[in-house]
C-alpha positions in Angstrom: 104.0 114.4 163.3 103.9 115.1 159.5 106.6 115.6 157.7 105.6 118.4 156.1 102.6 120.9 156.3 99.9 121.7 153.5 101.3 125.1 154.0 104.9 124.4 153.1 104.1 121.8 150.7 102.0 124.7 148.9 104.6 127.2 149.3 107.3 125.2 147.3 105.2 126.2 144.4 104.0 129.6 145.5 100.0 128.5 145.5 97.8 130.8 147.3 94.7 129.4 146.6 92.8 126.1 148.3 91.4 124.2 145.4 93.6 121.6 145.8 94.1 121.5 149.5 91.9 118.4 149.9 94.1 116.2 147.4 97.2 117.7 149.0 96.1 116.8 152.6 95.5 113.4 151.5 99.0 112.6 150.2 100.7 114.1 152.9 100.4 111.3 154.9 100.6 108.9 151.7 104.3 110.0 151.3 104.9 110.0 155.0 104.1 106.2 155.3 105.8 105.5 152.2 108.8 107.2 153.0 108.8 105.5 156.8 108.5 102.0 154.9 111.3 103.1 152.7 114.0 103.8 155.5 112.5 101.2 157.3 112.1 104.0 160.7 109.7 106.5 162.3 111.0 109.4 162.8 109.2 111.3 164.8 110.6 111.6 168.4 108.8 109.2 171.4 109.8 107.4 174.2 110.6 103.6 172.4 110.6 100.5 174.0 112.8 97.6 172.0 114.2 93.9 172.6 117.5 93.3 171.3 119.0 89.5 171.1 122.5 89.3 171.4 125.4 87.2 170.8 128.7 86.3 173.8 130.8 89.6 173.2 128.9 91.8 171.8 129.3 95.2 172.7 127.7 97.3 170.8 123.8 97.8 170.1 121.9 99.6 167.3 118.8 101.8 168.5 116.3 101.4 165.5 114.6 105.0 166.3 117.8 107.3 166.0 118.9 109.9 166.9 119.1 109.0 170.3 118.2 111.6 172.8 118.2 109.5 175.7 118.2 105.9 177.5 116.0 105.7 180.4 117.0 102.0 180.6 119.2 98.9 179.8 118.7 95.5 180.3 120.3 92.2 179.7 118.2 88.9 181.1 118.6 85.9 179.4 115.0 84.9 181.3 113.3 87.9 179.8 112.1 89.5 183.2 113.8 92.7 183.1 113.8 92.9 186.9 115.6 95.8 189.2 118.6 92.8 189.4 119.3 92.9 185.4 119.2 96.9 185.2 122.4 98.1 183.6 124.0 100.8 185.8 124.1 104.4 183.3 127.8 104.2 184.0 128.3 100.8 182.0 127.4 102.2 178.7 127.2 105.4 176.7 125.6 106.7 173.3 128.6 106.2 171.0 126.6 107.6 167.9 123.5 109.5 168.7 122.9 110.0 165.4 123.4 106.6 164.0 121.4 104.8 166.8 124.9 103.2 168.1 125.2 102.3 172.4 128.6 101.2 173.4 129.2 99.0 176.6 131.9 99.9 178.4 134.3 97.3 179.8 131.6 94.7 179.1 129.6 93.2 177.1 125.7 91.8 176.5 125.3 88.6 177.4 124.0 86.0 175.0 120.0 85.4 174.5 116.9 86.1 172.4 115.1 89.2 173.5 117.4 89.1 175.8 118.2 93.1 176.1 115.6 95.7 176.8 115.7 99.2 175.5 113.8 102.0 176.8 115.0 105.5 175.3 113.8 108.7 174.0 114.7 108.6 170.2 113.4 110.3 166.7 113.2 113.8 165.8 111.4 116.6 167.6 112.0 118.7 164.3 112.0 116.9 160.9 115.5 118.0 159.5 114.5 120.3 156.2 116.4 118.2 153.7 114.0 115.2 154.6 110.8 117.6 154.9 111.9 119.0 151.4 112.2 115.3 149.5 108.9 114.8 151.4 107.1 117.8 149.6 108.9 116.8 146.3 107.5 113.6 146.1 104.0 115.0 147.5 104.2 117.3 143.8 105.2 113.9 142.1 102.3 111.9 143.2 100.0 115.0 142.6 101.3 115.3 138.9 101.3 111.6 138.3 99.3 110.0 139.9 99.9 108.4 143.5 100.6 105.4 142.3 103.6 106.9 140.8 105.7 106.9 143.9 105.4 102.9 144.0 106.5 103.2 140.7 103.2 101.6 139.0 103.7 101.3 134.9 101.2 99.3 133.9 97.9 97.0 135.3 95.9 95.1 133.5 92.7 94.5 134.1 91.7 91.2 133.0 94.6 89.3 134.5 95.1 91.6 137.3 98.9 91.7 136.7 100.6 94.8 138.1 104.4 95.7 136.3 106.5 97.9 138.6 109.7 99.9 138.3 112.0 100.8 141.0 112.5 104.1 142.3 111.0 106.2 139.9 110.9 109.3 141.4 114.3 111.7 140.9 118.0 110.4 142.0 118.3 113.4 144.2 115.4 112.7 146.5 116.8 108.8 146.0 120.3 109.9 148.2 118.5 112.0 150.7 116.0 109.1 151.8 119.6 107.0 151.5 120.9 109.2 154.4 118.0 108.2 157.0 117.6 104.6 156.2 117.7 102.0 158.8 119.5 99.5 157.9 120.3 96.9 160.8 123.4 95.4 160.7 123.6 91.9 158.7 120.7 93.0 156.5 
């Protein structure tokens, strides 16, 4: 799923007419990948599979595909089977922040291992929220006024040497603090 739609992404600036439809179309899914490796997440909804290693104690685990809409399973093998045996029981844990991505043990905690815990949950967005699907069509007007390049922030290249200069974040502090709000960002990064 897109984050936007040629149609809204039009819309925004009240174009009726198609002659730029096939440039449009083509940075829609520019922005979309750059804005996934920006927040460092995918955000449209599916059924996710993910291995977790964690330490003695540790309660708490951070889903990377929030929100969380539900856990089909949980489990903690140090041997990396995953078998019937080293199924968490639903009861032992709950989603403490659905939309942060954040499950809770309760009254115990993960054992300690690499890969050790498996994750299989339902996660992402089934509707993009607006506020993300608008920064999405704002920087899909940037890259069609500037260039494409402009949303890696390109200043300069040079041919001979093949030396590329860069700034960061060139696109406007708004749309900055809204891609802010739905980066992933795993804890000890």
């Amino acid at each position: 799923m897109a984050l936007t739609t040629l149609a809204n992404v039009k819309a925004f600036k009240n174009i009726t007419v198609d002659d730029h439809d096939s440039e449009l179309t083509r940075l829609i899914p520019t922005v979309d990948n750059f804005i996934a490796e920006y927040c460092g997440r995918t955000f449209e909804q599916a059924t996710v599979t993910e291995y977790h290693s964690t330490t003695w104690g540790q309660r708490v685990l951070l889903l990377r595909r929030p929100p969380i809409v539900s856990i089909t399973s949980l489990y903690d093998d140090a041997v990396r089977v995953y078998g019937v045996d080293t199924l968490l029981a639903s009861t032992s844990y709950v989603i403490d922040d659905a939309n942060a991505g954040i499950v809770r043990l309760d009254g115990t905690s993960f054992g300690q291992g690499l890969r050790n815990v498996k994750a299989v949950y339902v996660g992402g967005f089934s509707t993009i929220p607006s506020i993300l699907e608008q920064a999405a069509i704002e920087l899909i007007w940037l890259a069609r006024d500037k260039g494409d390049q402009a949303l890696l922030g390109l200043r300069s290249k040079s041919i001979a040497d093949g030396s590329v200069s860069y700034l960061d974040n060139q696109w406007p502090s708004g749309i900055n603090a809204i891609l802010d709000l739905y980066r992933f960002e795993p804890v000890g990064a």
